[in-house]
Every structure is written in structure tokens, then in C-alpha cells.
C-alpha positions as CSV (number, residue, x, y, z in Angstrom):
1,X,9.7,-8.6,7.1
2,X,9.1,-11.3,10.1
3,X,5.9,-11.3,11.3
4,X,4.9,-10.7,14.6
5,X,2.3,-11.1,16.9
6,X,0.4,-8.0,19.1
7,X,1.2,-10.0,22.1
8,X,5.2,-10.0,21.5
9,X,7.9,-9.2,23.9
10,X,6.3,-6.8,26.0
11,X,10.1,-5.8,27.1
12,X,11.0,-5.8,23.6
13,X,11.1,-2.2,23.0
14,X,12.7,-1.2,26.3
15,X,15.4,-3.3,25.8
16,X,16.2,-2.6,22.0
17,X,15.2,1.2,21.9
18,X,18.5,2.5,23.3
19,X,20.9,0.1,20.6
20,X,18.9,0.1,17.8
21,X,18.7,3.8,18.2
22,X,22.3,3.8,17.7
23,X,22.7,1.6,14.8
24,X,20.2,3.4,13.1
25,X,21.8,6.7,13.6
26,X,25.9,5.7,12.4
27,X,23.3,3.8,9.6
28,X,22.4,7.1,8.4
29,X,25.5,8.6,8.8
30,X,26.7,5.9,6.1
31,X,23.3,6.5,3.7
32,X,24.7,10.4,4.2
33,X,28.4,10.1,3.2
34,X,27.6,8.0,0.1
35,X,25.2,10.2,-0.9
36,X,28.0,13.1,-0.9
37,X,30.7,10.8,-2.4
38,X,28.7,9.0,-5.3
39,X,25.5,11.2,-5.8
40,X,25.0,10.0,-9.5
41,X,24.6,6.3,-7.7
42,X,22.7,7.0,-4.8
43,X,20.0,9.6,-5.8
44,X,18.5,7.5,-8.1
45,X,18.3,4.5,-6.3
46,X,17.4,6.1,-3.1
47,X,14.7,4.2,-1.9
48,X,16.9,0.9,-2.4
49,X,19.2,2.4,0.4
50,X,17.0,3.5,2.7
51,X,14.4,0.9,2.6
52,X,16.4,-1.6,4.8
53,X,16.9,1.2,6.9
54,X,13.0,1.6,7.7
55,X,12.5,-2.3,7.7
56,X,15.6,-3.0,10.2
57,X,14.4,-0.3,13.0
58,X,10.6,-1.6,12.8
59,X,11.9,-5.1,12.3
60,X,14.0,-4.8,15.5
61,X,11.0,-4.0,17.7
62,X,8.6,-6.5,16.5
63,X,6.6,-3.9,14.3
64,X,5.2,-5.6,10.4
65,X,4.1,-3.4,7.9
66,X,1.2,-4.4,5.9
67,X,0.7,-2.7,2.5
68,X,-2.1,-1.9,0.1
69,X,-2.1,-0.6,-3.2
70,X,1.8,-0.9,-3.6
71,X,1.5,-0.2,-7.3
72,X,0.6,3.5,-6.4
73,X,3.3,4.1,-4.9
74,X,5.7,2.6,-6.8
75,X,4.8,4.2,-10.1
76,X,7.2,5.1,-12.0
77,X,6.2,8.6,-12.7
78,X,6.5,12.1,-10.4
79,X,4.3,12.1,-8.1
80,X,3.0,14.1,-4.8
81,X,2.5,11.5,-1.5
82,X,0.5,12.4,1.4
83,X,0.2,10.8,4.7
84,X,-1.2,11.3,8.0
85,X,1.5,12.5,10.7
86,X,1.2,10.7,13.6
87,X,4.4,9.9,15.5
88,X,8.0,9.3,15.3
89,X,7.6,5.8,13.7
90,X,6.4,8.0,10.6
91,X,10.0,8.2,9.5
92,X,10.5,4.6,10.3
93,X,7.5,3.6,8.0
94,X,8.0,5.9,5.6
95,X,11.3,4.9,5.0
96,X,10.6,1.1,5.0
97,X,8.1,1.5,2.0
98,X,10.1,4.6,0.4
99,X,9.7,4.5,-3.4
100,X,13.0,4.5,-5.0
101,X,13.4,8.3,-5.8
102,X,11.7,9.8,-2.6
103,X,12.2,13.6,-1.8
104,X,11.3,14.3,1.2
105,X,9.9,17.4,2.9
106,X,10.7,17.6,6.8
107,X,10.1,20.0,9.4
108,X,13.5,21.6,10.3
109,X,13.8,20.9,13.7
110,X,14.7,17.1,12.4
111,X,17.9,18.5,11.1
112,X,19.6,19.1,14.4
113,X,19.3,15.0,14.9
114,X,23.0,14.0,15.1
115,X,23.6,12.2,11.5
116,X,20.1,11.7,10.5
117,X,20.0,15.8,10.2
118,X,23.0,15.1,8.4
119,X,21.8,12.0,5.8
120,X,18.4,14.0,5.0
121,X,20.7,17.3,4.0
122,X,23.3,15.0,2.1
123,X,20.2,12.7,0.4
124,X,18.8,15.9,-0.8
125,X,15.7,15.8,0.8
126,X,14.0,19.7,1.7
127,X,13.8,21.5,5.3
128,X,11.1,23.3,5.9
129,X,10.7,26.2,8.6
130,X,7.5,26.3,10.2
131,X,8.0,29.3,12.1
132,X,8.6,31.5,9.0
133,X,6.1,31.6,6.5
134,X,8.3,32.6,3.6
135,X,10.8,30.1,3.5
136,X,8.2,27.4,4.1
137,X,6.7,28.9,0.5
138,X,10.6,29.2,-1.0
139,X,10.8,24.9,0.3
140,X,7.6,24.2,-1.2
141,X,8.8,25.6,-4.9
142,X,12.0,23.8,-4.4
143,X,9.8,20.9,-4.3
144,X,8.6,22.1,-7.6
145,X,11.3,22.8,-9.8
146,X,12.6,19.4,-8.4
147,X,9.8,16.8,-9.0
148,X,9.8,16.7,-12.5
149,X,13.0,17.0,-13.0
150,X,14.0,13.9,-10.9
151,X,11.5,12.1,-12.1
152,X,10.5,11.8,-8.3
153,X,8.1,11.5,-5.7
154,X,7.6,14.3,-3.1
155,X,6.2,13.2,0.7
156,X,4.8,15.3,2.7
157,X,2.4,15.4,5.9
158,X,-0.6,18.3,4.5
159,X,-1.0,18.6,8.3
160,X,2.7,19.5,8.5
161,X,2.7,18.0,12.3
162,X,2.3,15.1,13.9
163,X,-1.4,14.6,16.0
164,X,0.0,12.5,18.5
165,X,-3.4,9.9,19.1
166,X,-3.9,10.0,15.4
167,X,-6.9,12.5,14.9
168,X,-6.5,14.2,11.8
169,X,-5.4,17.5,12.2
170,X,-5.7,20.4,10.1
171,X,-4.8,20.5,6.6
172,X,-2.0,23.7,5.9
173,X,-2.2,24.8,1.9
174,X,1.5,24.4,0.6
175,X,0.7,20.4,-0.7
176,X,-2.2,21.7,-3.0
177,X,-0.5,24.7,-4.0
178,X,2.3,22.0,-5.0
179,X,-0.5,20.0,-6.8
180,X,-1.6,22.9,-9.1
181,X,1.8,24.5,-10.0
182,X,2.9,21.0,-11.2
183,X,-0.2,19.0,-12.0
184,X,1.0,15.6,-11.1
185,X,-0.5,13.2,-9.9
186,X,-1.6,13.2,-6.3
187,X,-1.4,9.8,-3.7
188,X,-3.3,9.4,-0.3
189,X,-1.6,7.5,1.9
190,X,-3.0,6.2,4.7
191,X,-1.3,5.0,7.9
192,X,-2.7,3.3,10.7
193,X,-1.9,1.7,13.9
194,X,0.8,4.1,14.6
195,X,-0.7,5.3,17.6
196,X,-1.2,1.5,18.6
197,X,2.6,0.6,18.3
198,X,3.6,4.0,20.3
199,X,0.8,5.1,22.3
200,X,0.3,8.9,23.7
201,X,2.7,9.3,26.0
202,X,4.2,6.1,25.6
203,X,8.5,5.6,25.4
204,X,8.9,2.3,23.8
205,X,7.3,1.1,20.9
206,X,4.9,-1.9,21.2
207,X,5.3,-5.3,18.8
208,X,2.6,-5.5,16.1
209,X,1.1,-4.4,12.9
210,X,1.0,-0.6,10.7
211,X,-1.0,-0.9,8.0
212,X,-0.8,1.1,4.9
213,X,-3.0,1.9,2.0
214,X,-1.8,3.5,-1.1
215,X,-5.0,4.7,-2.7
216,X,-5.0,5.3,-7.0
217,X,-3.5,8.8,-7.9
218,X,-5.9,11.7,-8.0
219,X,-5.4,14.0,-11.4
220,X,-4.2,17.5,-10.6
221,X,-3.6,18.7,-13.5
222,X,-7.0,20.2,-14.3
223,X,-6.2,22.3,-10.6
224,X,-6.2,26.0,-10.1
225,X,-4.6,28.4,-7.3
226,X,-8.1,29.7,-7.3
227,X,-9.8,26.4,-6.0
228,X,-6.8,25.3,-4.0
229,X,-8.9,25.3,-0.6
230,X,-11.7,23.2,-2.4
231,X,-9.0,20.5,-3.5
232,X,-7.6,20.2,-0.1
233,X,-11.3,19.8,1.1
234,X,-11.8,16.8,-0.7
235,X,-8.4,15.4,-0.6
236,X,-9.0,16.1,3.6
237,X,-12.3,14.1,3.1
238,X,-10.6,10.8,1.6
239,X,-8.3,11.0,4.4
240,X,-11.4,11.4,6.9
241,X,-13.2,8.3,4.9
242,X,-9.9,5.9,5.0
243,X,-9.2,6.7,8.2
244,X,-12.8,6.6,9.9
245,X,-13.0,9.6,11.1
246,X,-14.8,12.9,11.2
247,X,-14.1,16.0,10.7
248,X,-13.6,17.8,13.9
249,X,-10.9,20.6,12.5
250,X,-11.1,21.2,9.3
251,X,-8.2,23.3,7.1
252,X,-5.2,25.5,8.2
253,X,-3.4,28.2,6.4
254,X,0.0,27.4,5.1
């Protein structure tokens, strides 16, 4: 990805929000309708579709992503990725440095998108309802039966919004009731400068540097339902450490 400086084009993102917008948008169109007509081809090789996706849309505004502990991410085993939810360039980011079989749990509301609503329902990735309880649980153990089986890796935000300045809000349940019912292994991933490149507030998206830290895989599979708020204490505390933060919220129901 080019590099670029924090100083940049400061009109840069004004200018290129409203086409690259577009391009992005008939882009995931295409990801979608492939998806449907050659599932066998696409689904396994996911990431290798939608990683030039990511990297075009952050490239296009001057944005680099720098990334630590790649080999966590990438490992070629099912896996359970959590990140901090800050703002819209989430999906950017996560995207650009999507490992190759990526499922994908997103708040519904994303599915009304024209065509990138479309490419996450055709991709296979799982909507989940904040606003009713019980089909957030039934998305969560679609996650479940599906992670194994695919071989994949399931992202999700355990604050299930974004925080907007990037304070760490609180933790909801379903991720670490994930963790226990399938015991693999569980990635922190830590993004920052998010709320650098799109400010509070802010409409365009400012040139510079995200950086991201894969941190090694925690084992799960020694975890219980009974200690499922303790796990997501700790996991919450990484977060807090890697971040630089303290803990000002603390843990949410699911």
C-alpha cells in the first residue's frame, strides 16, 4: 500500500469521498454476484477478494495500514477475532487485512446499504439484530456451527458498537459465550488511529496511518459458561492495556 504522510492532501478526502464511495459500492456488488454464481470458488478464498477492496478505499484517501503480528491472523486454523469498534473505516480496515476465510458478524442495520447489504448476505457473512435479544443469541450459534466447519475465522466487535472517539466501550457476552461453546482459539486485535483519520464529528477521512496489532491466540478451550464474565474481564483488560486505556465502563449484557 503507498505510503503516506499525516500532512497529505488536506482536500484529499473531500474530493475522493463521493467517487470512491461509488466504486466501492458497484465493487461489492461484483464480490456479491460472484459469490452467488461460483460459491465453491469464492468462499474459500474470500479474503483474496475482498482484500483489495479494503486496500483501494483506504488507499484512495491517503490512509496506510501498519500491521503487527500478521501470523495471528493469518493462521490457518478457526479462529475467533476481536477488535475495537470505532468508526466506519472499521469495515475499510477490516477488510484490507481480512484473512482468507473471514465470517463476519455485522449489526443489521448494515444490510440496508445498497449492494454492500447485498455482498455481506451473498458472501455469507451473519446479521445480527441488536434490538432483539433472541435472534442476536440464534446469530451467535450460527457462528458456531459455522467456524469449524469452514475452517474459518469469526470477527466480531465484543462491544457490538462503534465508540465514536475510541474509548472502549462495554463488552456485551455473545463473543465469550462463542469462545466456550467452540474452544478455539481467541485473537485480540487492536486498532488504532481510527479516530485520527475520521475524527468525532468529522465527514472526510484524513491521510495517514491505522495501525494494527494482532496479539498471539488466547486458549479457550479450557472455558466454561459458568466463568464467561471472568473471561471477558480479562480479554477486556488486554484490550485496556494495548490500547492505553482505563477502564471507565466495564462489561454489558449480551
Amino acid at each position: 500500500m503507498p505510503r503516506t504522510t499525516d500532512a497529505g492532501l488536506p482536500w484529499r478526502g473531500a474530493l475522493l469521498a463521493a467517487p470512491v464511495a461509488l466504486v466501492l459500492l458497484l465493487w461489492s456488488g461484483a464480490i456479491g454476484t460472484f459469490a452467488l454464481l461460483a460459491p465453491r470458488v469464492v468462499r474459500p478464498r474470500l479474503g483474496r477478494w475482498v482484500r483489495p477492496w479494503g486496500r483501494f478505499g483506504l488507499a484512495a484517501f491517503g490512509v496506510r495500514v501498519e500491521l503487527e503480528g500478521a501470523e495471528h491472523l493469518y493462521a490457518d486454523e478457526p479462529r475467533l477475532v476481536l477488535f475495537n469498534h470505532v468508526n466506519v473505516l472499521d469495515i475499510l480496515l477490516m477488510a484490507a487485512i481480512a484473512p482468507d476465510r473471514p465470517l463476519v458478524l455485522y449489526k443489521r442495520e448494515l444490510g440496508r446499504v445498497p449492494l454492500l447489504g447485498w455482498a455481506f448476505r451473498a458472501t455469507g457473512m451473519i446479521a445480527v439484530d441488536r434490538a432483539d435479544r433472541e435472534r442476536a443469541i440464534a446469530s451467535v450459534s450460527e457462528a458456531g456451527r459455522r467456524i469449524r466447519d469452514e475452517r474459518g475465522a469469526v470477527i466480531m466487535s465484543p462491544e457490538g458498537t462503534r465508540s465514536r472517539d475510541g474509548v472502549l466501550l462495554p463488552f456485551k457476552l455473545g463473543a465469550f459465550h462463542l469462545a466456550c461453546t467452540t474452544g478455539v482459539p481467541l485473537v485480540v486485535l487492536l486498532l488504532r488511529g481510527l479516530e485520527e483519520r475520521l475524527p468525532p464529528g468529522a465527514w472526510f477521512v484524513r491521510p495517514g496511518a491505522l495501525r494494527v496489532t494482532a496479539a498471539p491466540p488466547i486458549d479457550t478451550s479450557a472455558w466454561t459458561p459458568e466463568e464467561v464474565r471472568e473471561r471477558a474481564d480479562e480479554v477486556r483488560a488486554r484490550f485496556l492495556a494495548g490500547l492505553g486505556q482505563a477502564d471507565a465502563a466495564g462489561d454489558a449484557p449480551l
